[in-house]
C-alpha positions in Angstrom: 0.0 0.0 0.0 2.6 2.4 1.0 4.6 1.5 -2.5 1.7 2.4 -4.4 1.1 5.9 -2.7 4.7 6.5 -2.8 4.9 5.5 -6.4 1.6 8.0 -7.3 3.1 10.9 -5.1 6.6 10.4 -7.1 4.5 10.7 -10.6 2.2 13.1 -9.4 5.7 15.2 -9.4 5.7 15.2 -13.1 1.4 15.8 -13.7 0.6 19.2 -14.6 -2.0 19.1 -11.5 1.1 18.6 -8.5 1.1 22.2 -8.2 -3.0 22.0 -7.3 -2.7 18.6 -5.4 -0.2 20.0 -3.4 -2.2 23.3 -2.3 -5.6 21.5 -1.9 -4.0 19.2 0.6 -1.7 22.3 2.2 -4.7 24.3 2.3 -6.9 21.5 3.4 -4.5 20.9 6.7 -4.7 24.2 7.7 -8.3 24.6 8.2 -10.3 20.4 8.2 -8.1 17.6 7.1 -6.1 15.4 9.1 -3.1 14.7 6.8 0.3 17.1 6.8 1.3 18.4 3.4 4.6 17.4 4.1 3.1 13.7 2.8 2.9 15.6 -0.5 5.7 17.9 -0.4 8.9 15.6 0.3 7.9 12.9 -3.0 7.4 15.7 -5.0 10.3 17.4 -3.8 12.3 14.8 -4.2 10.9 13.9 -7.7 12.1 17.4 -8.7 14.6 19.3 -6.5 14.7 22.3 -9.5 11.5 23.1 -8.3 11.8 22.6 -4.4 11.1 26.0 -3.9 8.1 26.7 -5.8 6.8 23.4 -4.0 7.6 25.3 -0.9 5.7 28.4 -1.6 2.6 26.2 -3.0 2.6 25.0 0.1 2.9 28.0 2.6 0.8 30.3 0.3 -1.9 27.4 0.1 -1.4 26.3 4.3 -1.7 30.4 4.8 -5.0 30.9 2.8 -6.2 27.3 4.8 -5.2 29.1 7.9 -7.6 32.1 6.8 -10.4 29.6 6.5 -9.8 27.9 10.1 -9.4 31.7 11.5 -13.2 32.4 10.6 -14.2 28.7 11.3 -13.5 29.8 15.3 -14.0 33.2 14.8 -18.2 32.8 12.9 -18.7 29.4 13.1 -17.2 28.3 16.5 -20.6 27.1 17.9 -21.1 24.8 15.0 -18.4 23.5 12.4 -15.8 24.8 14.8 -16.9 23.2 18.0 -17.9 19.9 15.6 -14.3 19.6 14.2 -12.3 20.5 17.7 -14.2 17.7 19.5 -13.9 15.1 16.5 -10.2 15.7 17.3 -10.5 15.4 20.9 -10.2 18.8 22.3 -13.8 20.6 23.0 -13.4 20.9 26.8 -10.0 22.8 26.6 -10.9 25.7 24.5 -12.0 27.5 27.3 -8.9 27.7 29.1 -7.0 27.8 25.3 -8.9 30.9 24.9 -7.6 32.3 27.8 -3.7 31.9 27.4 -4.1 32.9 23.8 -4.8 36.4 25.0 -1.4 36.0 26.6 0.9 33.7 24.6 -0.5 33.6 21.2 2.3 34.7 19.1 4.2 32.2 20.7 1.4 29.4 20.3 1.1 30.3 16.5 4.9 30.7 15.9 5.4 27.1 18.1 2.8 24.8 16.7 2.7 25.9 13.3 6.4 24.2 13.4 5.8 21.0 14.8 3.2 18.3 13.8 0.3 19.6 15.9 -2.5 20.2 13.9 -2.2 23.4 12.8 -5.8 23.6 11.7 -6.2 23.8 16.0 -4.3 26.4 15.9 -6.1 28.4 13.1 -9.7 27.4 14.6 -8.7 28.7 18.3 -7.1 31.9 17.2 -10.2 32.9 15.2 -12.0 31.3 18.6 -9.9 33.6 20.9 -10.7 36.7 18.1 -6.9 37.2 17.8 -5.4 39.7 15.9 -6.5 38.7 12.3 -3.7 40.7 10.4 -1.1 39.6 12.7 -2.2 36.3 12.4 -2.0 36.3 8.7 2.0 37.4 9.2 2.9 34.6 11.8 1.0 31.7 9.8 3.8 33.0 7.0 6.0 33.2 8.7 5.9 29.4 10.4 4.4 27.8 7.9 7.2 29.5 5.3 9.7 28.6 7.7 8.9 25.0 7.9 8.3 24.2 4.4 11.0 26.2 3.2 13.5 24.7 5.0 12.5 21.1 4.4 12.5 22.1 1.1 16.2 23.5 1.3 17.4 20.4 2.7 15.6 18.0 0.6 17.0 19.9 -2.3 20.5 19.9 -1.0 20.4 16.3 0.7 18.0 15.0 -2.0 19.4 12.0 -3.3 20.4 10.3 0.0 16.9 11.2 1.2 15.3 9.5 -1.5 17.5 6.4 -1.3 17.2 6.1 2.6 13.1 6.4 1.8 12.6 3.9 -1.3 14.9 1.6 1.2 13.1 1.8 4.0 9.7 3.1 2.5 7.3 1.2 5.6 9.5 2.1 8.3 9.4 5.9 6.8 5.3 6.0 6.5 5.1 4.4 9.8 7.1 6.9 11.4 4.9 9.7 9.4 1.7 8.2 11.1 3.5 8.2 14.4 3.9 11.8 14.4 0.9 12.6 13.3 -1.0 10.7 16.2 1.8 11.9 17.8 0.8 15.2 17.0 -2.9 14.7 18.3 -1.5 13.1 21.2 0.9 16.2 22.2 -2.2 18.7 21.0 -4.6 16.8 23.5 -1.8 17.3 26.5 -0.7 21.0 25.9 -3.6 22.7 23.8 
């Protein structure tokens, strides 16, 4: 199963549609679906390391404009698809309290989580939720999100063919640590959300 996926992501590279896979599932995270963009973005990357960098702006321009959508998810829809989608992941009876350090920490909370494998569409509901700052929300989603893709980007680019070998080697231990962190990622966001 994972050969197959791995083998469509790799062509997918060459389709003239990667560029709008590759922001439907980046924008898709940010706001709804479950699954990272970096899924996407390191087989395509590594399919074509001349274009790394457009890859890498797809994705953060995409993940931002997802972002936008979570943002008015909490901030007009809270009480409905908001609440809906923080409790399918777990996490309804700590908004309250979320709300309340966002006032506080929120740069920190958006500049933090939109690097790691938390959901980042938490992030994006709750700060709508909490009513943060929308245009400097809109600067510190680029700014992460940039930050992340860009420099796996740079690294797969520079690094690539390694990577690439190391991956088609060990392709099931790779997508089992993928789905690792991303439970892992659910798992963290239930214990410090």
């Amino acid at each position: 199963m994972f050969r197959k996926l791995y083998a469509w992501t790799m062509s997918l590279a060459a389709s003239p549609r990667a560029l709008w896979w590759l922001a439907l599932v980046s924008f898709a995270e940010s706001s709804f679906f479950p699954i990272p963009p970096d899924v996407i973005l390191v087989p395509m990357v590594l399919a074509r390391r001349d274009r790394a960098f457009l890859y890498a702006l797809v994705c953060t321009l995409a993940s931002v404009a997802g972002g936008i959508l979570g943002y008015f998810i909490g901030l007009w829809l809270y009480d409905s698809v908001g609440l809906w989608l923080i409790q399918l992941y777990g996490y309804g009876q700590k908004m309250d309290s979320f709300r309340a350090t966002f006032a506080d920490y929120g740069v920190w909370i958006i500049l933090i989580k939109g690097l790691t494998p938390i959901p980042f569409k938490l992030v994006t509901i709750a700060s709508g939720f909490a009513a943060f700052n929308f245009p400097l929300f809109i600067l510190l989603c680029a700014i992460t999100r940039g930050f992340r893709f860009f420099v796996e980007a740079a690294l797969l680019r520079m690094f690539g063919e390694p990577v690439r070998d190391f991956i088609e080697k060990r392709l099931e231990w790779v997508m089992m640590g993928v789905l690792v962190a991303i439970v892992g990622g659910f798992v963290i966001a239930k214990y410090t959300f």
